[in-house]
C-alpha positions as CSV (number, residue, x, y, z in Angstrom):
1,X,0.0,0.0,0.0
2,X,2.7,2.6,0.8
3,X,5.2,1.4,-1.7
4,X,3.7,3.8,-4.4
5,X,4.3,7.4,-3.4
6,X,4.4,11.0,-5.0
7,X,6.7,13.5,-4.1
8,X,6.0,17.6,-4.9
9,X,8.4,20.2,-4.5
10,X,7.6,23.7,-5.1
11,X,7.9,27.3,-3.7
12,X,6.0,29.7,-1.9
13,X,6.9,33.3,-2.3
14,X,6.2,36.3,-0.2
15,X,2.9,36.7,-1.5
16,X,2.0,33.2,-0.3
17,X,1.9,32.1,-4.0
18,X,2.4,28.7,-4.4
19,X,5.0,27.5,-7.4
20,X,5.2,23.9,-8.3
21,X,9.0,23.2,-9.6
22,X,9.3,19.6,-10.1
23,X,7.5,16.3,-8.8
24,X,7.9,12.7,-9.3
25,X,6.3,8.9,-8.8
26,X,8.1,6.3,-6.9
27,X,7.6,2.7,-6.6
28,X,9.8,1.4,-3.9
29,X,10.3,-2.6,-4.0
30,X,10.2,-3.9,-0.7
31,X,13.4,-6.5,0.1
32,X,11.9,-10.3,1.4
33,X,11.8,-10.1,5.2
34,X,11.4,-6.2,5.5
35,X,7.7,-5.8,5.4
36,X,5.8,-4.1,8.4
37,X,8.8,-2.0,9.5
38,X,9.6,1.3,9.3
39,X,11.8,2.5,6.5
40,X,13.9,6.3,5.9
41,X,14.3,7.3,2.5
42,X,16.5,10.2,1.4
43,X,15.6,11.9,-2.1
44,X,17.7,15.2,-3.0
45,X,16.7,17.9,-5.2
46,X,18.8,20.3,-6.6
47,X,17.1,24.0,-7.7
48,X,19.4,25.2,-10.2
49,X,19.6,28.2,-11.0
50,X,17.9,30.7,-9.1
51,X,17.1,33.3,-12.0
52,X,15.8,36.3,-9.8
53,X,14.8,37.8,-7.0
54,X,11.3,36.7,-7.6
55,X,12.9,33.1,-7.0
56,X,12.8,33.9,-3.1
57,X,10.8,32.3,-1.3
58,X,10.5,29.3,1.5
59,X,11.1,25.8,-0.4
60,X,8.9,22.7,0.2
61,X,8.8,19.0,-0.3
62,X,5.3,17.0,0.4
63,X,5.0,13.0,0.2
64,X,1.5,12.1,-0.9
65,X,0.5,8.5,-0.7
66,X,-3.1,7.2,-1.3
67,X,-4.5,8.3,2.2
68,X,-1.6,10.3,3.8
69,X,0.1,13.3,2.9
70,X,3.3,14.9,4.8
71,X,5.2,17.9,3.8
72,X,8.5,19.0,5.2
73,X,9.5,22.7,7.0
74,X,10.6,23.8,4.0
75,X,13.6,26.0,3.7
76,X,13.8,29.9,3.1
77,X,15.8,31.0,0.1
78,X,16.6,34.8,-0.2
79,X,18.1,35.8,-3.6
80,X,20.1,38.6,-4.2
81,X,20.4,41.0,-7.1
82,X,24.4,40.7,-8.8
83,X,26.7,42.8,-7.3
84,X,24.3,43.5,-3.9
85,X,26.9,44.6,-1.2
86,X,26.5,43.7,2.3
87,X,26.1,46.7,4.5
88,X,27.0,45.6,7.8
89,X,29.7,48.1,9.7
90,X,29.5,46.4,12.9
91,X,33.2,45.5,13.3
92,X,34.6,48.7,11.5
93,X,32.4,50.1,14.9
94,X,33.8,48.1,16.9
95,X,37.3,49.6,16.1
96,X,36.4,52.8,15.6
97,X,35.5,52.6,19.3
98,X,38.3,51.2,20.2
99,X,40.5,53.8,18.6
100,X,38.2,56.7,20.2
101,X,38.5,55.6,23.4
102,X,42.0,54.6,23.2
103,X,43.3,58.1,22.2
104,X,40.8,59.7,25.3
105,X,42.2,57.3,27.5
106,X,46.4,58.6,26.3
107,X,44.9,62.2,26.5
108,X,43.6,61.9,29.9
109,X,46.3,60.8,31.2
110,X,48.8,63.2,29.5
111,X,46.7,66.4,30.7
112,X,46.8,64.9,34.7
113,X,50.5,64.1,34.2
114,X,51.0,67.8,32.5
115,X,48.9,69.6,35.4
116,X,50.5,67.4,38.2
117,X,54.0,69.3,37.2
């Protein structure tokens, strides 16, 4: 009974629109000796290539066999335009605090030196 099965992938974008990419039918033969028990099946699809930006979106795979259905937690895909740059200045903060409070720190202590003589 569950040896026939159809897998789905697809893609739905931010507009909760739902884009079927590619889907298949399996027949899995079961080995003598292995009926009854639970078996794990890995199938890997490759989305190749992502065109534009319109291709982000969160990726799904569902399993549908004659009664049963089961779909995965998908995966989110954000594309990005050629030649996008990254704008994080976090660490160029980081060290321009550093430097700041570094030459505050030497000036401090110069000016108490200076007035001390």
């Amino acid at each position: 009974k569950y040896t026939e099965f159809s897998i789905f992938y697809y893609q739905i974008n931010s507009l909760h629109q739902k884009t079927s990419i590619y889907s298949r039918l399996e027949n899995v033969a079961i080995p003598s000796g292995e009926e009854n028990k639970t078996a794990a099946l890995s199938y890997d699809y490759r989305i190749m290539p992502l065109e534009s930006t319109s291709s982000t979106g969160t990726y799904y795979c569902e399993v549908k066999w004659n009664d049963i259905q089961k779909m995965g937690k998908g995966v989110f895909v954000l594309v990005r335009d050629t030649g996008y740059i990254n704008t994080s200045y976090g660490w160029e903060i980081v060290v321009t605090l550093t430097v700041l409070l570094a030459v505050l720190s030497i000036t401090a202590t110069a000016l108490l030196l200076w007035k001390r003589k």
